[in-house]
VEXROLO-812800 format. One line per 8 residues: number of its first residue (from 1); their letters; for each residue x, y, z of C-alpha. Coordinates in nm, 4 decimals. Last residue first. Example, Ala and Ser with C-alpha at 12.3 -4.5 7.8 and 13.67 -1.06 7.14 Angstrom:
// residues 2
2 = SA = 1.3670:-0.1060:0.7140 | 1.2300:-0.4500:0.7800
//
This chain:
// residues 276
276 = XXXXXXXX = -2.4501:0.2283:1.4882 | -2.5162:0.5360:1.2721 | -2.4676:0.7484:1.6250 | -2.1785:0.5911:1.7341 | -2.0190:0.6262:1.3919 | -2.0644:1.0051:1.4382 | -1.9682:1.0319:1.7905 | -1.6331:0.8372:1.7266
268 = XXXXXXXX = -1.5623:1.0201:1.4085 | -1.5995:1.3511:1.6087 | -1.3659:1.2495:1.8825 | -1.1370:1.1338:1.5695 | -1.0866:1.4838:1.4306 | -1.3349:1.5796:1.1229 | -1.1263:1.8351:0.8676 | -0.9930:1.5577:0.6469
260 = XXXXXXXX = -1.3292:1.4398:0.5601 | -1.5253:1.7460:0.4381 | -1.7359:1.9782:0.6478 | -2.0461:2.1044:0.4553 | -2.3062:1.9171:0.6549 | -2.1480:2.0571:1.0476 | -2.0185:1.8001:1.2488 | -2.0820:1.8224:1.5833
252 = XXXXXXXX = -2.2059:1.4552:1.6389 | -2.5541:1.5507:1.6909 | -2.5673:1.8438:1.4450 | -2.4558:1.5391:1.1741 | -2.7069:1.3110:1.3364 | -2.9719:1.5657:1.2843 | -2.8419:1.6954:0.9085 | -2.8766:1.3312:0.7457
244 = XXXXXXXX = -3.2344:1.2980:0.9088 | -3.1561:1.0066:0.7395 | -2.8350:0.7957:0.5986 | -2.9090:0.6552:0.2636 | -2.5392:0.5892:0.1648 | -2.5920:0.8393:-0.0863 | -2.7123:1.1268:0.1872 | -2.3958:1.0063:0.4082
236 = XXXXXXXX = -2.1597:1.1471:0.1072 | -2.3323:1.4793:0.0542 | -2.3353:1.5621:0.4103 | -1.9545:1.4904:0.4760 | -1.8758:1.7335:0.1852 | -1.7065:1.5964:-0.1038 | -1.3246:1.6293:-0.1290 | -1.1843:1.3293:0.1168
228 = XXXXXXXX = -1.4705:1.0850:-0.1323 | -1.2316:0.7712:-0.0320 | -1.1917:0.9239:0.2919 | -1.5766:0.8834:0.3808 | -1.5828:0.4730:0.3096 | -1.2850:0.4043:0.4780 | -1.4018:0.6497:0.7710 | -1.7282:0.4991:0.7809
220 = XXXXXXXX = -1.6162:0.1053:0.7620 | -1.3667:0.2009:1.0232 | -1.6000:0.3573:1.2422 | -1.8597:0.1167:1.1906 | -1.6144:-0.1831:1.3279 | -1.4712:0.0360:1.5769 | -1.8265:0.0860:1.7782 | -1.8072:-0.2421:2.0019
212 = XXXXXXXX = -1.4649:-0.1985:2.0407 | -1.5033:0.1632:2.1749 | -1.3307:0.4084:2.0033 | -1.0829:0.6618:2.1627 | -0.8539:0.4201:2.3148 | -0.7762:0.4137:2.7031 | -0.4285:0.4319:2.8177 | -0.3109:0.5379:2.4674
204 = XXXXXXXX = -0.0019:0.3432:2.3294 | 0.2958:0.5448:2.1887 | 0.3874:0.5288:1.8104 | 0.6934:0.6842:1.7832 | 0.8152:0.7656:1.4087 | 1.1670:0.7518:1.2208 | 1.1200:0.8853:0.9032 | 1.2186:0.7764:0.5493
196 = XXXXXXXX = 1.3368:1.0278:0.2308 | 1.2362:0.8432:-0.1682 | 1.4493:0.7089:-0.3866 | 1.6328:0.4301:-0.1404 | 2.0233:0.4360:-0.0798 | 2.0974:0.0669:-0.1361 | 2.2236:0.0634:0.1148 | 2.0451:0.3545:0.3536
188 = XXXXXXXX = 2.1531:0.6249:0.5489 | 2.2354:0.8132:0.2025 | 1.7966:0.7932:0.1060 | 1.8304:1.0813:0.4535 | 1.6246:0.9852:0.7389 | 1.3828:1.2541:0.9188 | 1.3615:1.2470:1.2758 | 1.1012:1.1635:1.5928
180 = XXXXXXXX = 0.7634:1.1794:1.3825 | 0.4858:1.1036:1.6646 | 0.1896:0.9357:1.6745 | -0.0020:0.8926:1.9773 | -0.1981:0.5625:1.9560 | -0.4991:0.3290:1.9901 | -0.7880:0.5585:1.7610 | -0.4589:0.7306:1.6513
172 = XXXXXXXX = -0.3956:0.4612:1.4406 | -0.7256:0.4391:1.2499 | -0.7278:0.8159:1.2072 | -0.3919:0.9032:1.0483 | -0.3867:0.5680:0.8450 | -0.7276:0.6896:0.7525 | -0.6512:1.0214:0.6413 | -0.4621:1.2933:0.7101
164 = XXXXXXXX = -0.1779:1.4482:0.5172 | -0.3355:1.7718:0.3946 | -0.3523:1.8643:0.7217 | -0.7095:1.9356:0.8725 | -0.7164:1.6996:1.1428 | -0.4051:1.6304:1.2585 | -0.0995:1.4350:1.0440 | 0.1622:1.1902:1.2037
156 = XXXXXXXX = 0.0727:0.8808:1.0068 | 0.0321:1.0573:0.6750 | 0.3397:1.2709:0.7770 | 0.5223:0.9108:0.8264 | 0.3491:0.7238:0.5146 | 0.5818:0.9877:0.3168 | 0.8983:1.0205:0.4627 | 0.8852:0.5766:0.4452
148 = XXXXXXXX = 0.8936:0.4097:0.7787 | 1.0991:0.3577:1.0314 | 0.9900:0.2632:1.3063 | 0.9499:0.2536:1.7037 | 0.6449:0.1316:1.8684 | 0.5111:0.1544:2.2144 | 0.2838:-0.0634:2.4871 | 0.1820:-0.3009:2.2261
140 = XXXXXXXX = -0.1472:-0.4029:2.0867 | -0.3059:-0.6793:2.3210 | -0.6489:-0.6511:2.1542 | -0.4591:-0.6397:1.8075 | -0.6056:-0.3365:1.6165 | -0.2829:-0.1065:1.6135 | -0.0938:-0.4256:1.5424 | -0.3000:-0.4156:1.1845
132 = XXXXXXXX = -0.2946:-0.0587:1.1131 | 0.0584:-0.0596:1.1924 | 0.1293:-0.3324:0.9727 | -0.1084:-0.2379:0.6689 | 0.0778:0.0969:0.6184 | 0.3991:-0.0650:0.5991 | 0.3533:-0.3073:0.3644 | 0.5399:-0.1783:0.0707
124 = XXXXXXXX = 0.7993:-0.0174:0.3305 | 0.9510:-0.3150:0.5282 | 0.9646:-0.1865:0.8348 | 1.3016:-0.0148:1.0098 | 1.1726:-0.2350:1.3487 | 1.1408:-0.1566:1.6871 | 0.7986:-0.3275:1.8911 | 0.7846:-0.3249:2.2297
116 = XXXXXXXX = 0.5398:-0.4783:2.4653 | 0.5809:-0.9047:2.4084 | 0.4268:-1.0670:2.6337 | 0.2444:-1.3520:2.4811 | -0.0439:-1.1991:2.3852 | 0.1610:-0.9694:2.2145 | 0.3027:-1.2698:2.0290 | -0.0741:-1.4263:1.9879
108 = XXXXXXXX = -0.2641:-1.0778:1.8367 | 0.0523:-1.0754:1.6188 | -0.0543:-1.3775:1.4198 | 0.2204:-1.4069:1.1070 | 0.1059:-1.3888:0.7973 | 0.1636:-1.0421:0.7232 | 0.4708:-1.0332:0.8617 | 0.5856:-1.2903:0.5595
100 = XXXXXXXX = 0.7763:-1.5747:0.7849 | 1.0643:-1.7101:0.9297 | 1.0118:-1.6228:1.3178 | 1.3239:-1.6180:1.4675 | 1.3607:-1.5886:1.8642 | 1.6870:-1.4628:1.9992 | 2.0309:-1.5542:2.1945 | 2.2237:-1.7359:1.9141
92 = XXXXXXXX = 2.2728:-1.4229:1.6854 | 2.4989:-1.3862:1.3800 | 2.4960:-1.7109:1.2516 | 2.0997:-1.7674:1.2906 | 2.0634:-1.4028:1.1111 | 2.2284:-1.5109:0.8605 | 1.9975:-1.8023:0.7365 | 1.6935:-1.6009:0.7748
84 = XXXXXXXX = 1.8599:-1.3209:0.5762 | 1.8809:-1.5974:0.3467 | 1.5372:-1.7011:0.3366 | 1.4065:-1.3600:0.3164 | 1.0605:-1.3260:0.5191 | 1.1904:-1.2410:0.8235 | 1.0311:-1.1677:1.1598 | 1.2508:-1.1248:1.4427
76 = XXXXXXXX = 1.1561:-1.2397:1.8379 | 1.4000:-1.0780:2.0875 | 1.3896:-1.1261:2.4629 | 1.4686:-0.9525:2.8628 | 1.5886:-0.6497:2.6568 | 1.8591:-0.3577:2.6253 | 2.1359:-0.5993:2.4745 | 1.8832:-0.7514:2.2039
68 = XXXXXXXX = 1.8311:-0.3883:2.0700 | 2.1301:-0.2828:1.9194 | 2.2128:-0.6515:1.7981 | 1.8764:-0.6346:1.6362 | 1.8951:-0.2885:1.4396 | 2.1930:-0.3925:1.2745 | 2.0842:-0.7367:1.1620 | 2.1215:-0.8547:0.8141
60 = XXXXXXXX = 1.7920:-0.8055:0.7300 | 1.5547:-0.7477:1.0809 | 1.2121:-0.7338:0.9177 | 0.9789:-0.7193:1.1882 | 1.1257:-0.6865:1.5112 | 0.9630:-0.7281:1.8316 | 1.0594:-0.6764:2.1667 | 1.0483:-0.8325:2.5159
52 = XXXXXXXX = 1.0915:-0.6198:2.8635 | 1.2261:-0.6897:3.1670 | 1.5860:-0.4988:3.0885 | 1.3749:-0.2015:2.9181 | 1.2991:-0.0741:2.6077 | 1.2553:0.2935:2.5376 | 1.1926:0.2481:2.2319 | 1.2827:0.6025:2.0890
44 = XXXXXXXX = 1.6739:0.4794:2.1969 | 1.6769:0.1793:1.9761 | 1.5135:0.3862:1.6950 | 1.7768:0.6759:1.7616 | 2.0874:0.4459:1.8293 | 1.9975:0.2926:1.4310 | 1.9774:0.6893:1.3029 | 2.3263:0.7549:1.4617
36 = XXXXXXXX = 2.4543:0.4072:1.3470 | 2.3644:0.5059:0.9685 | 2.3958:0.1703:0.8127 | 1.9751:0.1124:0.7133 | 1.9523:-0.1463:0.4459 | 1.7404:-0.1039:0.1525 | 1.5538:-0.4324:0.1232 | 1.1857:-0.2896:0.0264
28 = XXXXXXXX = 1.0712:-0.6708:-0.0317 | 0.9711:-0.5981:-0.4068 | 1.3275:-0.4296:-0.4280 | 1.5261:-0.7064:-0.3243 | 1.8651:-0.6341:-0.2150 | 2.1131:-0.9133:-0.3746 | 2.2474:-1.2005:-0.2111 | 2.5366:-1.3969:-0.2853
20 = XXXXXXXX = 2.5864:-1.4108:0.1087 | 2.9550:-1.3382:0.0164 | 2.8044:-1.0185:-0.2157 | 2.6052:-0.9334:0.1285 | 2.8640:-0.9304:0.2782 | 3.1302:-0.7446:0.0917 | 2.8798:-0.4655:0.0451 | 2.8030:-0.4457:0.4290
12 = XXXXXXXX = 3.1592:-0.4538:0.4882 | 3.2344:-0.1175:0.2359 | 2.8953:0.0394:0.3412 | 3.0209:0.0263:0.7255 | 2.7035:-0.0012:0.9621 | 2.6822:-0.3472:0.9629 | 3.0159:-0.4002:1.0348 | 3.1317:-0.7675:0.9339
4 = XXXX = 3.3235:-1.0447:1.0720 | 3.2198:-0.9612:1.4603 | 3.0078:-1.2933:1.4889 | 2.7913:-1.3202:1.7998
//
């Protein structure tokens, strides 16, 4: 592994990525993380062991990887930037790169696979989407450590009558317990970002709290719900034809007036059971 460059110093992160000719990409959220403390904290929060393999989805230059490749039995990256790509490859011999958009990429087959960790500082324009989406892979992973933006964090963290919940709140923590572990300062970061980030722990739930055969109408009902978050539950399943509106709603424990953001999952659950 090349030592040429500290990629937690700003002054050798500058120098390489100007020798890389490369500059951070804003549409791909580059903003590179340099704060070792924070980096030791996402390492640490995943809890990976010697026999176990790990994901990373968009590695950059590499600071989070050569933390984590030590602690595991196997590495797979995902990254989209051609010449981070290219880097990587010099700096690491002993991992697995995948050179792709994450979004493209079929996590249902590398979880499949073995692979039971994910820790990644996530590229923050499709954040959202990724943990919804490994969140619904049949062989989601055992536990997830992120960072993610301040913002999507509390959204991702938030109970039932926070101001913050909503569906990435809901469709997550069908499959996981979401935690926010420490905030992140835009001076971690280089370029230092606009907005604060958060490092969160996504821990896997033994059993989930929707059945498969039911998750389909739950997340067509909460999508559908939490776009109206201000109109009362009643009100919206009237215009969607639903009837007796006011039995199923008794039925689930939900009471007509009761908006969106104040129904926890259990009652979700029961509700989209019920309209199934």
């Amino acid at each position: 592994m090349s030592e040429e460059f500290r990629l937690t110093s700003p002054k050798d992160v500058r120098a390489l990525l100007e020798k890389l000719g490369h500059r951070p990409n804003k549409g791909l959220g580059q903003n590179y993380l340099i704060d070792a403390n924070i980096l030791d904290i996402i390492a640490n929060t995943a809890d990976i062991q010697l026999s176990e393999k790990v994901l990373e989805i968009g590695p950059g230059l590499g600071a989070l990887t050569e933390r984590i490749i030590p602690k595991s039995a196997g590495v797979t990256c995902i990254e989209k930037d051609p010449v981070m790509a290219s880097y990587l490859k010099t700096r690491f011999s002993d991992f697995n790169l995948i050179e792709s958009d994450a979004l493209d990429v079929d996590m249902e087959q590398l979880f499949a696979e073995g692979i039971t960790k994910v820790a990644a500082n996530l590229p923050y324009s499709v954040a959202s989407r990724l943990m919804v989406d490994i969140a619904e892979c049949e062989h989601r992973p055992e536990l997830m450590s992120l960072t993610i933006q301040k913002e999507v964090a509390d959204r991702l963290c938030a109970p039932a009558g926070d101001k913050h919940y909503g569906v990435l709140s809901v469709l997550t923590g069908v499959y996981y317990k979401n935690t926010l572990v420490k905030k992140i300062s835009p001076t971690c970061f280089l370029p230092p970002p606009k907005v604060w980030s958060a490092v969160v722990k996504m821990q896997c739930r033994k059993v989930p709290m929707v059945g498969s055969d039911v998750y389909p109408t739950f997340k067509k009902l909460v999508k559908h719900c939490f776009s109206q978050r201000r109109k009362q539950i009643g009100t919206i399943l009237k215009k969607l034809g639903v009837s007796p509106v006011d039995d199923i709603l008794f039925d689930a424990g939900i009471e007509h007036a009761e908006r969106p953001e104040r129904i926890e999952i259990e009652r979700w659950a029961e509700l989209a059971y019920l309209l199934k």
